[in-house]
C-alpha positions in Angstrom: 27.5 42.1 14.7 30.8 40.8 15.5 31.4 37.6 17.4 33.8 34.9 16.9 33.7 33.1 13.7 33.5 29.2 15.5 30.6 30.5 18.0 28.6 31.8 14.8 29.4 29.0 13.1 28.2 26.1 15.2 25.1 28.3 16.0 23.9 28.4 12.1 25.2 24.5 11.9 22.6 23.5 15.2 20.0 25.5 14.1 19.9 24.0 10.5 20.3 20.3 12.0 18.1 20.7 14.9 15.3 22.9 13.1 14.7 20.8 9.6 11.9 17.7 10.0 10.6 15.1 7.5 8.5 17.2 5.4 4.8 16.0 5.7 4.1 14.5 1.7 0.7 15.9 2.4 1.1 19.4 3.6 2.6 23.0 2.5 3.2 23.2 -1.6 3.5 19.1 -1.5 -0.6 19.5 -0.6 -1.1 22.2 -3.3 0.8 20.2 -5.9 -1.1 16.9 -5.5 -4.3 19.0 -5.2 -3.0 20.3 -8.6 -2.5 17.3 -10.3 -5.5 15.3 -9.7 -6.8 18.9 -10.4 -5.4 18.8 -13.8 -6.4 15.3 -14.7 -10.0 15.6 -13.6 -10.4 19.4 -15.9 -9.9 16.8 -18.9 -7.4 17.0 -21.8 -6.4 18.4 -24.5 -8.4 17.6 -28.1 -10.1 15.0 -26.2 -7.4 13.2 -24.8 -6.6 12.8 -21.0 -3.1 14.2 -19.2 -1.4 12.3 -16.5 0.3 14.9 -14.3 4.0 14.5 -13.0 4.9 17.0 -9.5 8.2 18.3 -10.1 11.2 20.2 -9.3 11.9 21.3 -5.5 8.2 19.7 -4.1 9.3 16.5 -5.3 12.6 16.8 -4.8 13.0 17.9 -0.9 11.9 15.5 1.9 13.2 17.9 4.6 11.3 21.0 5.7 13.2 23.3 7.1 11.7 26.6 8.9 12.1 28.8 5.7 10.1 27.1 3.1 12.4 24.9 0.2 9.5 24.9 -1.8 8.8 28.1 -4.3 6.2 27.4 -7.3 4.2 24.4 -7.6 6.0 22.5 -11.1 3.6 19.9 -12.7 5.1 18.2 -16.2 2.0 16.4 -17.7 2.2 14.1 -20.7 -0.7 13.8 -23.2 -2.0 9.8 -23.0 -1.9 9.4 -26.3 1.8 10.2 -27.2 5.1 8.4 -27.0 8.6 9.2 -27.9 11.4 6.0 -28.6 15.0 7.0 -29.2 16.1 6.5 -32.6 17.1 3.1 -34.3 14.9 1.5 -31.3 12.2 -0.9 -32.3 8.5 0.7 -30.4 7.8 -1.4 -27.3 4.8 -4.2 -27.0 4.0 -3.2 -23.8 2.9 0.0 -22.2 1.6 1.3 -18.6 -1.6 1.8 -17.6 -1.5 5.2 -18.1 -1.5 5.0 -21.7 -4.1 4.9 -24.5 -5.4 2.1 -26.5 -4.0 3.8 -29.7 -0.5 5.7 -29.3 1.2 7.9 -31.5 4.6 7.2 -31.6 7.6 9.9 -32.5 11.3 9.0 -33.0 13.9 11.3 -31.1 16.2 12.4 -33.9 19.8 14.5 -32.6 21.9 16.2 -35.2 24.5 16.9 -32.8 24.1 20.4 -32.9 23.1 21.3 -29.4 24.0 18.8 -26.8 20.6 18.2 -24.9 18.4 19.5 -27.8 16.5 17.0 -30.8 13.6 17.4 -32.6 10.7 14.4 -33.0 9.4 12.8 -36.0 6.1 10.6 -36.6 7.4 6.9 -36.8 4.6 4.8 -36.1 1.2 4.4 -34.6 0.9 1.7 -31.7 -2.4 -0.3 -30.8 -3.1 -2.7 -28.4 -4.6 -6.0 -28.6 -7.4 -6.1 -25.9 -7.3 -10.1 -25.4 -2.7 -9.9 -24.2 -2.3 -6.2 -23.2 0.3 -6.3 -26.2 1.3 -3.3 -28.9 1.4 -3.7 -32.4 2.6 -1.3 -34.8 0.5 0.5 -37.8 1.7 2.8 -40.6 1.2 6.4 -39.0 -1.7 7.8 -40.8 -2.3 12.1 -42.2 -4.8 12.5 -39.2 -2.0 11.6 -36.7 0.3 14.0 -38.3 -2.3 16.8 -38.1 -2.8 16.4 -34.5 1.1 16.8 -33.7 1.3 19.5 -35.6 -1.5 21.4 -34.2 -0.5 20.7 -30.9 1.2 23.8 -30.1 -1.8 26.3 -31.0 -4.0 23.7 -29.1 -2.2 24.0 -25.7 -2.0 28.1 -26.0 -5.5 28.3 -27.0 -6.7 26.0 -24.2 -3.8 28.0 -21.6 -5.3 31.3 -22.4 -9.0 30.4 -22.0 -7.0 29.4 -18.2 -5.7 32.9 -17.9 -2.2 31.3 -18.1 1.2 33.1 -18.7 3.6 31.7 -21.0 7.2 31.4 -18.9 9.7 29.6 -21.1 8.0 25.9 -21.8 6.0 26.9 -18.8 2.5 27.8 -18.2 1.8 29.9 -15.6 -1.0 30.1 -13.2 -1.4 32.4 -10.0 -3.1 30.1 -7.2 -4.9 28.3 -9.7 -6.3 26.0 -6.7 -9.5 26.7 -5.4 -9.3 25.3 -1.5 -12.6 23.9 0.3 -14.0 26.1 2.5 -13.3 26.1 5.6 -9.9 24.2 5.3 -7.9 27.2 6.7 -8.7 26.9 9.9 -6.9 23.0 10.4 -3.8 24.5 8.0 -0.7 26.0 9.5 -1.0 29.6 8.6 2.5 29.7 7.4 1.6 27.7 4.2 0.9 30.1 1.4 -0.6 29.8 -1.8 1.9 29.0 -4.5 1.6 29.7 -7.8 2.1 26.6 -10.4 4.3 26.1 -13.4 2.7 23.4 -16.0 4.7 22.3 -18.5 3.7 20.0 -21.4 6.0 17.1 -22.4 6.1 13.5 -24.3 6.9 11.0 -22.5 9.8 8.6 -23.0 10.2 5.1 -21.5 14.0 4.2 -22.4 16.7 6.1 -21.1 18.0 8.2 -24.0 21.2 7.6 -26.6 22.0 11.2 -25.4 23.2 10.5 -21.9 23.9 7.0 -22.6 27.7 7.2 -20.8 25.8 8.4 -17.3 24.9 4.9 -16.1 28.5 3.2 -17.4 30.1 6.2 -15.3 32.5 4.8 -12.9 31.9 6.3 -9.7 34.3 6.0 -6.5 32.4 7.0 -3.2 29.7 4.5 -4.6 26.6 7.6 -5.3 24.0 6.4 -6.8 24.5 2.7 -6.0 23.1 0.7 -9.0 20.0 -0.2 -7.7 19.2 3.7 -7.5 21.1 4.1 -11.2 18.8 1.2 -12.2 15.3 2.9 -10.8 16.6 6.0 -12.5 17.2 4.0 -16.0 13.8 2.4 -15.5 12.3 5.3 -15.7 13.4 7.2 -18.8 13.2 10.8 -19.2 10.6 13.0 -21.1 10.8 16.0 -24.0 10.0 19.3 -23.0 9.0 21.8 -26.0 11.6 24.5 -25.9 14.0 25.6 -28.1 18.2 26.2 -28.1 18.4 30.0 -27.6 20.6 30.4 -30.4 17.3 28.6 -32.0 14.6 30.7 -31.0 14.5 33.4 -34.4 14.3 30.4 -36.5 10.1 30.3 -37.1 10.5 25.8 -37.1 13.1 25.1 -34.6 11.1 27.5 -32.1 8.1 25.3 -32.2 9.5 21.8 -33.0 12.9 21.5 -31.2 13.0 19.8 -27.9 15.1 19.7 -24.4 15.6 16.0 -22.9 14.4 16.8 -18.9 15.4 14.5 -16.4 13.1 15.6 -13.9 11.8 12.0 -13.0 15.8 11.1 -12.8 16.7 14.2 -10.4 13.4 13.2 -8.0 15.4 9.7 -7.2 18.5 10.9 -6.9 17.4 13.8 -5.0 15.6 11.5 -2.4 18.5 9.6 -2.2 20.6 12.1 -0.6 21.3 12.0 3.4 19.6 15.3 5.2 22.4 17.3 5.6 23.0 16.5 1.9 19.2 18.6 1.4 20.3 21.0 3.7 23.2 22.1 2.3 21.2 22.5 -1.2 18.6 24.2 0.6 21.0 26.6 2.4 23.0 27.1 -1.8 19.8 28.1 -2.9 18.9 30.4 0.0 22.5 32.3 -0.7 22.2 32.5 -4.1 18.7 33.4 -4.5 18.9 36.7 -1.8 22.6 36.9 -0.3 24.6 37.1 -3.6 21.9 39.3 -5.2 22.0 42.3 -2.2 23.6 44.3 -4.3 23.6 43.6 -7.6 21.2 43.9 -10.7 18.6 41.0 -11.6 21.0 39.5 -14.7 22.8 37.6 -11.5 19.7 36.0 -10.4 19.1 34.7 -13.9 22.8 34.0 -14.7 22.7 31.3 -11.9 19.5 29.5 -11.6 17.9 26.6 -9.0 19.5 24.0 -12.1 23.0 25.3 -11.9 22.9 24.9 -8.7 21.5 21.3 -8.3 24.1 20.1 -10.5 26.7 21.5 -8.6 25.2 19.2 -5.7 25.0 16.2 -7.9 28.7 16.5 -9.3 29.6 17.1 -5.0 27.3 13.5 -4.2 29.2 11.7 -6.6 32.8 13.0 -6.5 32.9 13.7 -2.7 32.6 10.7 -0.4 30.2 10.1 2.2 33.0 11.3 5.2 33.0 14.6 3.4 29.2 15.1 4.4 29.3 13.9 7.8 32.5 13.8 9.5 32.1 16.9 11.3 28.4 18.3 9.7 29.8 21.4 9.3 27.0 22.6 6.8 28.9 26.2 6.7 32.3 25.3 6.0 30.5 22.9 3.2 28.9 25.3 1.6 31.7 27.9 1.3 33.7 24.9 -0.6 30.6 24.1 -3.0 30.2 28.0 -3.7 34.2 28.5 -4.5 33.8 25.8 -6.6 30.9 27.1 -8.6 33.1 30.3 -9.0 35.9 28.2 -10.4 33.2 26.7 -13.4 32.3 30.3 -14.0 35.7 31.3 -14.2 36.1 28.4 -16.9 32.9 29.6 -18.4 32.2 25.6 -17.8 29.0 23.8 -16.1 28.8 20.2 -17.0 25.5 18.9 -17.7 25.2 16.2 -15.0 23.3 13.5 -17.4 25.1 14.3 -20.9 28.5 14.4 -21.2 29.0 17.0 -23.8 26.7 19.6 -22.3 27.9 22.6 -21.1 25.5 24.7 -19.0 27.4 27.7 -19.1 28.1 28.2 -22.9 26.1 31.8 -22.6 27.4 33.5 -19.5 27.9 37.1 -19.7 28.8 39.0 -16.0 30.6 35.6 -14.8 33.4 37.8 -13.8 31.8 39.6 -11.4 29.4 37.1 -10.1 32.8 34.9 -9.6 34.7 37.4 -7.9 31.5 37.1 -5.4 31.9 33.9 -4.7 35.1 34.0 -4.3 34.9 36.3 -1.8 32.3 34.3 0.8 33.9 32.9 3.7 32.7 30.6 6.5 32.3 34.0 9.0 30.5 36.5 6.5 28.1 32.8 5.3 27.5 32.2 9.1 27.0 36.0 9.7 24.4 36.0 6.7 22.9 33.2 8.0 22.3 34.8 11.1 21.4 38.2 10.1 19.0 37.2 7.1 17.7 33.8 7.7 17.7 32.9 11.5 16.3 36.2 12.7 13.4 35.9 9.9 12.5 32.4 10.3 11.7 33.7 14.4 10.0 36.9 12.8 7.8 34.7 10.4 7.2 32.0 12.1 7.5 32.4 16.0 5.6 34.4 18.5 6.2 37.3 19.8 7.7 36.2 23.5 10.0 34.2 21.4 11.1 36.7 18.8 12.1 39.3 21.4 14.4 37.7 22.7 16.3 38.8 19.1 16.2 42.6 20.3 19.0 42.2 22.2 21.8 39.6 21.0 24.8 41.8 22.0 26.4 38.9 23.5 27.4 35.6 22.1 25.5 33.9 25.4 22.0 36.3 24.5 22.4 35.1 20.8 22.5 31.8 21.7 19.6 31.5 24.1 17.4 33.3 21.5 18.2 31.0 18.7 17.8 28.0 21.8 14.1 29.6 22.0 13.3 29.4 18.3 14.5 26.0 18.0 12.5 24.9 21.5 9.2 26.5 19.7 9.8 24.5 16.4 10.0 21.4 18.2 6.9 21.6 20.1 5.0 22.8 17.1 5.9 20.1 15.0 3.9 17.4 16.8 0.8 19.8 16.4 1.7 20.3 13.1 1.5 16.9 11.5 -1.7 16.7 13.1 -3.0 19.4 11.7 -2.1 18.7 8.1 -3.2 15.9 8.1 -7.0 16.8 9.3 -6.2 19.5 6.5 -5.8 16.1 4.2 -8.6 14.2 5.5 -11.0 17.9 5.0 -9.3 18.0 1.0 -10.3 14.2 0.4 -14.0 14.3 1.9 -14.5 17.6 0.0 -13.1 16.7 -3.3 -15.6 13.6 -3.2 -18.7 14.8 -2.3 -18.4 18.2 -4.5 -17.1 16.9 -7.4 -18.3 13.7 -7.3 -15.6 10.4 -8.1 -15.3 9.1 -11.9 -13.0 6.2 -12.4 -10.7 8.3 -14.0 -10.6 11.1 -11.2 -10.8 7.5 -8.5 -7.5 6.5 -10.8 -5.5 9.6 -10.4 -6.3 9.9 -6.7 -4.8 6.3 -6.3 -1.9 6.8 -8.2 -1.1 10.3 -6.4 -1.8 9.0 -3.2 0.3 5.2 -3.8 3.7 7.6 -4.0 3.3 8.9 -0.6 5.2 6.9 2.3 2.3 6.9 4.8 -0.5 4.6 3.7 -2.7 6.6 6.1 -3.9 9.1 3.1 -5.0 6.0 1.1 -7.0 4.2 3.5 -8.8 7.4 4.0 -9.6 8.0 0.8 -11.0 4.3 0.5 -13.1 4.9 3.2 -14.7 8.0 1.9 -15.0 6.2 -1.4 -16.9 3.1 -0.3 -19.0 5.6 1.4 -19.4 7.7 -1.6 -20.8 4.5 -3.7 -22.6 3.3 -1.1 -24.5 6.7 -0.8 -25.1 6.5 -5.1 -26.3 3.4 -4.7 -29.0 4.3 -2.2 -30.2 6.7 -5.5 -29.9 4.7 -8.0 -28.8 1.1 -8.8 -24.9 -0.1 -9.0 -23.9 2.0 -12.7 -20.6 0.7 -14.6 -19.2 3.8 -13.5 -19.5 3.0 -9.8 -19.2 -0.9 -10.5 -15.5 0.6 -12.4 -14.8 3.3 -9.4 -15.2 0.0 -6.6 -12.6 -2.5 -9.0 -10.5 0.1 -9.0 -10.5 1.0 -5.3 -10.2 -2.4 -4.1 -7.2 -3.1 -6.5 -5.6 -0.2 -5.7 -5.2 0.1 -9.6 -3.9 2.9 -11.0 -4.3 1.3 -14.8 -7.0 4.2 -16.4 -6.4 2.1 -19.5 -7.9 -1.0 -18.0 -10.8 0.6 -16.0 -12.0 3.8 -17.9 -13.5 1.8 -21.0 -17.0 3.2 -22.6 -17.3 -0.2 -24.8 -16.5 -3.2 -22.6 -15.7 -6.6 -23.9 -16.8 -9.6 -22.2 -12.8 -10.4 -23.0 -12.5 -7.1 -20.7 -14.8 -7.8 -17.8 -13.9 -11.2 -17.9 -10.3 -9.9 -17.2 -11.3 -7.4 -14.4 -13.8 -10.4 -12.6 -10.4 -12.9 -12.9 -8.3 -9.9 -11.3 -10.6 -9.5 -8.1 -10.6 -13.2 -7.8 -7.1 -13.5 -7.8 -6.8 -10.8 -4.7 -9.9 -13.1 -2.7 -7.8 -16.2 -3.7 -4.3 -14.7 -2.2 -6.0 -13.1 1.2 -8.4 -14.8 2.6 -8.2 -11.8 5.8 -9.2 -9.5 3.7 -11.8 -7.2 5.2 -13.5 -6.0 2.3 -13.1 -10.0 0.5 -17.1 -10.1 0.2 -17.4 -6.9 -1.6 -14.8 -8.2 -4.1 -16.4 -11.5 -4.3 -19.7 -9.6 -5.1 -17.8 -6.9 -7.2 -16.3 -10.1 -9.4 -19.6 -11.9 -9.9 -21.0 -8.5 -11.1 -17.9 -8.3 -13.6 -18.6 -11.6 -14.5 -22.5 -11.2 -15.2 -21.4 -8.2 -17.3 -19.0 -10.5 -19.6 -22.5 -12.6 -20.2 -24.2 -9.7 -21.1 -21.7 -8.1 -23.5 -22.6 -8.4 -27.2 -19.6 -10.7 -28.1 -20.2 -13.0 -25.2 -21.6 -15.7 -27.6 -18.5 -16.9 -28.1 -18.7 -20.4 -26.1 -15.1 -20.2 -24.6 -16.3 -17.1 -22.6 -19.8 -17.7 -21.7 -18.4 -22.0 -19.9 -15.8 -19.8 -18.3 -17.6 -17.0 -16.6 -20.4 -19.8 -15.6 -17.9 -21.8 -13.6 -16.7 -19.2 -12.3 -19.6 -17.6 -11.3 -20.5 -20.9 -9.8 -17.6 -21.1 -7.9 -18.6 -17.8 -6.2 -21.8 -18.4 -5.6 -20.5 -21.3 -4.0 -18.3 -19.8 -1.6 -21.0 -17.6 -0.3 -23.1 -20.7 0.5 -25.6 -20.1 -2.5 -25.5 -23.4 -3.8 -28.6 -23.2 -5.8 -27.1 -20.5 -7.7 -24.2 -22.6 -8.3 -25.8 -25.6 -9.1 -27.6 -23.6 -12.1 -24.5 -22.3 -13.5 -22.7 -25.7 -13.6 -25.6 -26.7 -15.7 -25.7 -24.1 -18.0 -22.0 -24.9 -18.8 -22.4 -28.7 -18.5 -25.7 -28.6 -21.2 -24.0 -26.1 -23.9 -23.6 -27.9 -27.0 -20.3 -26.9 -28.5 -17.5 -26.7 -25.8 -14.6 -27.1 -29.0 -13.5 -23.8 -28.4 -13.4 -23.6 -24.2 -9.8 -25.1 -24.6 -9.0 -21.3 -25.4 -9.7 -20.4 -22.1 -9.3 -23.0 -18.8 -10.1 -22.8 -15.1 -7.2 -21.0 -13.7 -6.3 -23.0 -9.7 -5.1 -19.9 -8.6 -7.9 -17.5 -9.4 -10.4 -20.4 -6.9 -10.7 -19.5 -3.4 -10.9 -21.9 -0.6 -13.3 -24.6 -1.7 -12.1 -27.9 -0.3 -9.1 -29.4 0.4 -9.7 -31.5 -2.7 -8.8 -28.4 -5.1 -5.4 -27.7 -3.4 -4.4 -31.4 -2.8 -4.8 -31.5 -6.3 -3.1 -28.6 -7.1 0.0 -29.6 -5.2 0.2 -33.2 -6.5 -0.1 -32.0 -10.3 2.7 -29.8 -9.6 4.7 -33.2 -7.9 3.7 -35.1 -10.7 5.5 -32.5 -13.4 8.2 -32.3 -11.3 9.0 -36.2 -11.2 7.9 -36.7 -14.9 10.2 -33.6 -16.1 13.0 -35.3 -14.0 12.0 -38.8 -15.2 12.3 -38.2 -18.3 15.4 -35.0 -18.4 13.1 -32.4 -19.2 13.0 -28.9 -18.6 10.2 -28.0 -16.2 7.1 -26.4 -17.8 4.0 -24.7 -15.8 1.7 -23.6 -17.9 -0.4 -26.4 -17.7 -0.1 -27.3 -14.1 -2.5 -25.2 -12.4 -5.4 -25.4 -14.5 -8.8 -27.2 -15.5 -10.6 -28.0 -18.1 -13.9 -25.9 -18.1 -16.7 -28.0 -18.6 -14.9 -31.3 -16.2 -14.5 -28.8 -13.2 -18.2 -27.5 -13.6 -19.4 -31.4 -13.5 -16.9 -31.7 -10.1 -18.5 -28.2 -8.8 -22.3 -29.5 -9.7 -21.2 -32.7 -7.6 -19.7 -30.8 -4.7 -22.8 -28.3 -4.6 -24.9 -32.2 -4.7 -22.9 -33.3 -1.6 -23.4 -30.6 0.6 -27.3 -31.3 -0.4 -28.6 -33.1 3.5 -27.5 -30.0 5.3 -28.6 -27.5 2.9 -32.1 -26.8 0.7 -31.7 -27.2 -2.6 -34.8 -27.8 -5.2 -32.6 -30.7 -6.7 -32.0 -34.1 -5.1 -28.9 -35.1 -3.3 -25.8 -36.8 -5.4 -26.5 -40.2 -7.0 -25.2 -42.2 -8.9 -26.0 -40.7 -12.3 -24.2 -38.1 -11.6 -20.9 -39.9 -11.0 -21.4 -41.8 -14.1 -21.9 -37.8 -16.0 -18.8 -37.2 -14.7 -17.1 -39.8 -15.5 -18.5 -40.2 -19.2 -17.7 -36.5 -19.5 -14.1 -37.4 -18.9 -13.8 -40.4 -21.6 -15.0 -38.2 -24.2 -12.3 -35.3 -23.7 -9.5 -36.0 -25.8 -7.3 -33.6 -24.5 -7.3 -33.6 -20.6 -5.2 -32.3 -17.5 -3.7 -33.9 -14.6 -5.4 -31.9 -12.5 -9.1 -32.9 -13.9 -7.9 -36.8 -13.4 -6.9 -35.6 -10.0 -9.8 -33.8 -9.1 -12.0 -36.7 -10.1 -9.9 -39.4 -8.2 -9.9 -37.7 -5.1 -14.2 -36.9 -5.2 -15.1 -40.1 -6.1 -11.8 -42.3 -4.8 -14.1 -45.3 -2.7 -16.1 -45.9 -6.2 -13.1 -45.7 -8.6 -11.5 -48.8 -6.1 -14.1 -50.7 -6.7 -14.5 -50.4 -10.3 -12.0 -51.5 -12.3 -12.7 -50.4 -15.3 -12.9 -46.5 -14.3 -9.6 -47.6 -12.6 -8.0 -49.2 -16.1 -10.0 -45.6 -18.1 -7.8 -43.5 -15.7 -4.2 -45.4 -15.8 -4.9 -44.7 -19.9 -5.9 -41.2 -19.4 -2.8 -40.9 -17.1 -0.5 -42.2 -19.7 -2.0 -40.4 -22.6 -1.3 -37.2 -20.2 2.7 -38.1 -21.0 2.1 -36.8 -24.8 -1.1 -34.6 -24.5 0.6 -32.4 -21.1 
């Protein structure tokens, strides 16, 4: 074909722009990927311990999809929950997410320089957490430890092969390991195909490594990444991926035990960060290099330049070229030529700098860089816009159009005929699109539903669903797949009674938790439960609109019956606690009975020396009165004026809170008071019980504002009248000045 080189030109640059659409998180590869990983995490480990599954490379990394498909394999990192790598000469952290165990073995990144990009691991320590604060503490690494790292390598190919998996690099290979519910094909676009999915096994590191340290000093010009985007990137660290240097791979120890830093997690921010003709022109780089610079020559060129080489071209062009350069005229074509003559000139210099670490060079092995240089060189804007034309345009209307549409291609002669053909294509794609995203995301209601009800929700398969499902940017998805589960429990129940496992599967559904650490425990605590209860209280507290507040009021109470009934919950600091505030549920659901019974249990226990240990947090209570939050709001006056007063530094942590057994005699009283409207077996409030109260509060030695408060503003006409509770108060009040 020959036309003029403009007309070609602007009809490659309005197809591209007009063509590409935001690419459905739930649909095409992006739907085989997530499929995958909560596949992955619900087949179980390895050895016993659980894998948390990363999706990867170009599914992750593209938002746009554009009428040729941007995504090839499915790429899923996965890090085992029991392993943690810390750059050298750092201390090991005190905290850890969610995701990780309650015992961590912990290797140190060691670098001898050698190879830029490439370290090996040594055991350093052994982390374990402290159930009551969340918090790490460091142990001696033991022989057994040692024993699992070492073996981990034969582990992971014995458990690949029993998978039928090929080994590709630090890969693991599967072909369409994903086994769709049936029937799903007929609500999915029949473009989508199967992909195939690359696993790769890594250890996951929280700090951004000494390696690339320089990258987030890097002074950069056109402003790319901003710092808050350079900070999420930091925030995130990077991971170790279990391959070897090739100049490493005879030697029997580095081939096992040396390591490549991957910045995957890093390149997905960045990545998303870029404007859309930004993933366009990477898309279109790609497309070239994969099948137009390889027409005629061997395979070697394909592996010479990879997908990498050519995403940190792109990064290098984002930084170093500013914004104008992208969208002045959004001449993707001419763009591209530029990018591609510049890749020829780091192959002539035999140099691709690693984007992350200064003093890695990604071409330090090219052999035919002559020739595939001399190719580049070579491209122009007319022979890329003719190739676009001849090899992409015509087979995205062959693959994807019908046939009145891709007819029109039989005759393009003309620059006019040309035109209105590739018009057509671009008319179809519009039209289809709004049937399209309604037709995935059936597809994604179908997947949900099915995985459920076949497979049947664990809280560690409810976890990884959550987690998957909390990255996408429509919220549609999650709500979904809260509906189906609330059904799905609802349905067990009808079987057989409320199990820890659904009781675990419901706290973690309403909290939207994504912390496997916090809800997949076979040995609760009452320390534990009493946690979990104080968590679901917290959301009732904060929104009171909440549609599904009475199933976590009833899901905390349950919590909170199971700290009673847990073998350590002797201890007296946890047994006055969840009483009151099981009381204090019972009386927001109008069972005052109930609460009445549990203020007594607290308010008759014998020893309450240790409750000081644990107090009535004020912002774990829901609406109970306005007494609670009057008082609430003059304690916090009161610090303010005293800490001012007296040139003080402001402290909170004892504004908001009350003493155990004081607030269960306030909450017997208020349960008393509502006693002429309601039926209760116990009298209405008298006088006794005032004088309970206040005898309960001269024998406390160490008291808050807030119980002074509370007991002023219930019984306020009695306390004017007496003067003696009145002089017991001001003395209270001005012991408060040391004690608080």
């Amino acid at each position: 074909m020959m036309a003029d080189v403009s007309v070609y030109e602007d009809i490659v640059v309005r197809f591209l722009l007009n063509t590409w659409r935001l690419r459905p998180q739930h649909c095409d590869g992006a739907l085989d990927g997530f499929a995958n990983c909560i596949e992955t995490s619900m087949n179980g480990g390895i050895c016993g311990v659980d894998l948390i599954p990363l999706l990867t490379g170009s599914t992750a990394e593209f938002y746009i999809e554009p009428m040729l498909s941007c995504v090839g394999d499915i790429d899923i990192m996965f890090h085992l929950t029991n392993q943690l790598a810390i750059p050298a000469s750092t201390t090991p952290p005190t905290q850890l997410p969610g995701d990780f165990d309650s015992v961590v073995v912990v290797f140190e990144i060691v670098d001898d320089g050698k190879f830029p990009g490439y370290v090996h691991l040594q055991l350093f320590c052994l982390l374990k957490e402290c159930i009551e604060d969340s918090t790490y503490y460091a142990e001696q690494i033991k022989r057994k430890h040692i024993a699992l790292y070492t073996n981990i390598n034969k582990i992971l190919e014995n458990t690949y092969v029993n998978w039928n998996a090929k080994m590709h690099g630090p890969a693991y290979a599967f072909h369409n390991m994903l086994n769709r519910p049936f029937g799903l094909s007929l609500f999915y676009e029949p473009v989508a195909e199967f992909k195939d999915q690359d696993f790769v096994y890594c250890i996951r590191c929280l700090r951004w490594p000494s390696q690339a340290a320089d990258w987030p000093l890097r002074y950069r010009i056109n402003n790319w990444p901003d710092s808050i985007t350079v900070a999420r990137v930091i925030n995130n660290g990077c991971d170790l991926v279990q391959v070897a240097h090739r100049q490493c791979r005879q030697n029997e120890w580095m081939s096992r035990y040396q390591h490549r830093l991957s910045f995957s997690r890093a390149e997905i921010i960045l990545l998303n960060s870029w404007m859309p003709v930004q993933q366009i022109v990477y898309h279109m780089l790609r497309i070239f290099v994969k099948t137009g610079l390889t027409d005629s020559a061997d395979d070697s060129d394909a592996e010479t330049l990879s997908n990498y080489h050519i995403k940190t071209l792109m990064l290098w062009a984002c930084e170093l070229k500013p914004r104008s350069w992208w969208i002045d005229s959004l001449n993707v074509v001419g763009i591209c030529v530029q990018l591609l003559h510049t890749l020829a000139v780091w192959l002539t210099d035999a140099r691709c700098q690693h984007y992350f670490i200064n003093n890695c060079n990604l071409f330090d092995h090219v052999d035919n860089w002559r020739l595939i240089a001399s190719r580049l060189t070579s491209v122009t804007k007319a022979s890329l816009a003719e190739w676009f034309i001849g090899k992409y345009i015509f087979k995205c209307a062959r693959q994807h159009c019908p046939a009145f549409v891709f007819r029109l291609f039989d005759d393009v002669s003309s620059n006019l005929q040309l035109q209105n053909a590739v018009s057509a294509v671009v008319i179809w794609r519009v039209n289809a699109s709004i049937l399209h995203t309604g037709a995935v995301f059936t597809f994604f209601q179908q997947l949900i539903s099915s995985y459920v009800s076949q497979r049947s929700l664990t809280a560690l398969s409810c976890t990884c669903w959550i987690r998957e499902l909390a990255k996408m940017t429509s919220r549609c998805p999650l709500v979904y797949f809260t509906a189906i589960t609330f059904l799905h429990v609802a349905y067990k129940i009808t079987k057989d009674s409320l199990t820890y496992e659904l009781l675990d599967i419901l706290f973690i559904t309403c909290l939207q938790s994504n912390n496997r650490r916090r809800c997949i425990n076979a040995r609760p605590s009452s320390v534990l439960s009493l946690s979990q209860a104080a968590k679901l209280m917290k959301v009732v507290a904060n929104d009171s609109s909440s549609t599904v507040q009475l199933i976590e009021i009833e899901l905390s109470k349950a919590y909170l019956h199971r700290a009673l009934r847990c073998k350590d919950s002797d201890s007296d600091s946890v047994y006055c606690l969840a009483n009151v505030y099981l009381a204090v549920l019972y009386y927001t659901t109008g069972q005052y009975q109930t609460a009445i019974d549990h203020c007594t249990l607290v308010t008759r226990s014998q020893d309450h020396s240790q409750c000081s240990s644990h107090v009535v947090q004020g912002e774990l209570l829901p609406k109970i009165g306005d007494n609670v939050d009057t008082v609430l709001g003059l304690a916090t006056f009161y610090h303010y004026v005293r800490a001012a007063a007296l040139n003080q530094q402001r402290q909170h942590h004892h504004v908001s809170v009350f003493t155990t057994e004081l607030f269960a005699h306030y909450l017997h009283i208020k349960c008393l008071s509502v006693g002429n409207s309601h039926q209760l077996t116990q009298p209405s409030l008298s006088a006794g019980d005032i004088q309970r109260y206040q005898k309960c509060l001269c024998e406390f030695q160490e008291i808050f504002i807030t119980d002074i408060l509370t007991y002023v503003q219930e019984n306020n006409t009695s306390c004017r009248s007496d003067w003696k509770g009145m002089l017991f108060l001001s003395i209270k009040l001005r012991q408060l000045d040391v004690i608080s």
